[in-house]
N, C-alpha and C positions, 0 to 999 in steps of 0.2 A: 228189659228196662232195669230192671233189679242190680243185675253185672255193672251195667254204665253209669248209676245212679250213686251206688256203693264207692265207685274209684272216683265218681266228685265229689264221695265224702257227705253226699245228702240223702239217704237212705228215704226211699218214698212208700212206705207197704201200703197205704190204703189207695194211693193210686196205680201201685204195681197190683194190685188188683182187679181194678178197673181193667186193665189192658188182657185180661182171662176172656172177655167175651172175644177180643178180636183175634185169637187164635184158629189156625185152619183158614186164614185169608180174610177175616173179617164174617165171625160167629159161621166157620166152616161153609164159607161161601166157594174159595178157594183163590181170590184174589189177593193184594198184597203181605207177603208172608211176616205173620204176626211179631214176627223181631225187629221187624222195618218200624211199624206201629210204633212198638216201646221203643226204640230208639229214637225218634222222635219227638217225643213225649220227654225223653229225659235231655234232650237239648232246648226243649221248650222252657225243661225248670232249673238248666243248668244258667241259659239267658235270663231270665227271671232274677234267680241269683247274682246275675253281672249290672243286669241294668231294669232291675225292676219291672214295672209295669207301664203301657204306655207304646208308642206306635215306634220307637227304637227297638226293644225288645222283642216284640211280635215281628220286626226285621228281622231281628237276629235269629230268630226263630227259625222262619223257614229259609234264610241264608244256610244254616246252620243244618236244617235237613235234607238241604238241596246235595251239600256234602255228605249228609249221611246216603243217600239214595246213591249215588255215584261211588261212594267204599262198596256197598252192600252189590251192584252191578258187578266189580271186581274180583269178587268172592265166587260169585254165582253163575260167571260169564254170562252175563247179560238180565239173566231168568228172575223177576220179580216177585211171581205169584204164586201161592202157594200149591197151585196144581201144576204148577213146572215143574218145581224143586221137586215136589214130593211124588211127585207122578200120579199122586189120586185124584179122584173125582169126588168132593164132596159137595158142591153144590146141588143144591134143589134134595135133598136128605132133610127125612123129616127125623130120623131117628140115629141111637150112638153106633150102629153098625159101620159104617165107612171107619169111625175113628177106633173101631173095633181091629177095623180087618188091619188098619195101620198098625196099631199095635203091635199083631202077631206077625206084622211083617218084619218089625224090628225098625219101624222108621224114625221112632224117637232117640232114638242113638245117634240115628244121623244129623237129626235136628239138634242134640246135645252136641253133637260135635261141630255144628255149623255156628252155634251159639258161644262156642269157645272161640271159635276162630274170630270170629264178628265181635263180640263185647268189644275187645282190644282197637279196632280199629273204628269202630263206633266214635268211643271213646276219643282216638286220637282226631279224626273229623272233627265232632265238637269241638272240641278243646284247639285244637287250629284256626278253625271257623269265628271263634267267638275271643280269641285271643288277640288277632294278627289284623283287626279290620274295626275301620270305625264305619256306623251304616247312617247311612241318609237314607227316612224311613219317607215313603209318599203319602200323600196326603190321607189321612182314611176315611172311612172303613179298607185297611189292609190285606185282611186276611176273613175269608168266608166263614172259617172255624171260630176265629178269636168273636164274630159279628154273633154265631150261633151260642156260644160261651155266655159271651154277658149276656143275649136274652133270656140266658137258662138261670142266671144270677149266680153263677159259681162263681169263686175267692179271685182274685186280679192272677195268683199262680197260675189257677188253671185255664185261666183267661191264655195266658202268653203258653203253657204250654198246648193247649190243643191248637194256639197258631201255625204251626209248622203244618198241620196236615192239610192246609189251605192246596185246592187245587192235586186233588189225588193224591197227597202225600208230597209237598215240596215244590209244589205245580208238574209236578212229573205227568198227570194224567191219569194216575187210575184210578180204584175205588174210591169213591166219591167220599172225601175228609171229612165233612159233615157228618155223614153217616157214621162215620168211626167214632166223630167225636163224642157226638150224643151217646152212642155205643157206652162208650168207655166213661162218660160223667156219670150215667146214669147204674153203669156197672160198678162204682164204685160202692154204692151204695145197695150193692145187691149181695147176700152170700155166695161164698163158693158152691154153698149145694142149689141156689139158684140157679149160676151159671149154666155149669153141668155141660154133660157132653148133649145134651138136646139141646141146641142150642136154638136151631132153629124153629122148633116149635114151642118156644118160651116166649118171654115177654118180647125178646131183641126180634124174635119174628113178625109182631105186630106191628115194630120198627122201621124194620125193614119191607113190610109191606106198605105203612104208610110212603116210606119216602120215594120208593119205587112207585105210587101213584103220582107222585107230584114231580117225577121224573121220566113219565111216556113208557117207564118199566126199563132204562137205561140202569147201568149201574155204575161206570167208570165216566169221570169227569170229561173226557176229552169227546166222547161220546154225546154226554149232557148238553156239553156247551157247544161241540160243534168243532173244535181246536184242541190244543195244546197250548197252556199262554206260555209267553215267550219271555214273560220276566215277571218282579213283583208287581213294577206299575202296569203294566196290560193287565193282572188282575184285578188290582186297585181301582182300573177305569172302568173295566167289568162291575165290578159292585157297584161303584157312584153311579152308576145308570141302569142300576134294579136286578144284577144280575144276579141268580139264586137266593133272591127273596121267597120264591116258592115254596121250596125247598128249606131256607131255614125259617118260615113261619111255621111249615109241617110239623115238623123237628122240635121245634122251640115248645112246643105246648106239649111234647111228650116225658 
């Protein structure tokens, strides 16, 4: 997020912080890899910046990440999550050992070097995305994240930026946006020595056990709901008829 955020010129640290829990797929789960996350996140504050706050922005949003998701597929042939790319297994670890054994395997090199590759094209997505298209936003509640946001009363910024993660990250389908989102508000506001490489047996694990109760113990959206939605208003119509109230009532009160 840091790379993409710097080349629009809007330097973000304390929520390029926030975006430390969802490293290792979302707090070493191993689901979508944590550069997807902050890339998202910074087209969230890049739109923001173009058009404020309000159900055009939260469009642009995850228009905006839906092209971030499809550069990031380009790079990676195909592989999303962060136990593909990486080939470990960190889910269901209660302790720093998996991101141990990464270590000595020398996988962070390869993540610095996928992070080079990626900012640039990041970068160029948004910035095409949000330049070349005027959006006609549906009616809302729009986006599951931006609905879970203002319950949690964060600033109209972070309102529109955790909009993109609506629906797995861009309606893409996977781990479940919410979850990221709360993730990452609430990690804002957490030190780095809270973060820490335990991630999962930290606070983000009581988190993610709540919401995993109020999801049948699912974890990827398409799973949750049944589908993949097929655009912004099929999610849109999803919400107006009580979809993932569950789930962000859970969430909301964390």
């Amino acid at each position: 997020m840091s790379v993409v955020d710097d080349s629009f010129g809007n330097p973000l640290r304390l929520e390029e912080k926030g975006t430390m829990i969802l490293a290792g797929g979302v707090a070493n789960q191993g689901y979508q890899c944590g550069m997807l996350w902050g890339a998202a996140l910074a087209a969230g504050a890049q739109a923001y910046q173009l058009f404020g706050s309000g159900p055009q922005a939260e469009t642009a949003a995850i228009i905006a990440t839906q092209e971030i998701v499809e550069s990031f597929h380009s790079l990676t042939k195909n592989r999303i999550n962060c136990h593909e790319i990486t080939e470990m297994n960190f889910q269901g670890e209660n302790s720093a050992l998996p991101i141990l054994k990464f270590l000595a395997k020398g996988g962070p090199i390869g993540c610095f070097r996928m992070a080079a590759k990626y900012a640039p094209k990041a970068y160029e997505a948004i910035n095409a995305s949000l330049s070349e298209r005027t959006f006609e936003a549906p009616s809302p509640p729009l986006s599951c994240t931006a609905m879970l946001a203002k319950k949690m009363g964060v600033s109209d910024m972070h309102v529109v930026m955790a909009a993109g993660l609506a629906g797995g990250i861009g309606l893409s389908g996977g781990a479940c946006g919410a979850l990221g989102a709360v993730l990452w508000i609430i990690g804002m506001n957490r030190s780095e020595e809270e973060i820490g490489l335990n991630m999962t047996g930290s606070w983000a694990g009581e988190i993610i056990e709540s919401f995993l109760e109020s999801t049948d113990y699912e974890f990827e959206c398409d799973k949750i709901v049944g589908r993949k939605f097929e655009d912004l208003s099929d999610h849109a119509h999803y919400l107006c008829n009580g979809g993932c109230s569950k789930i962000i009532e859970a969430l909301a009160t964390k």
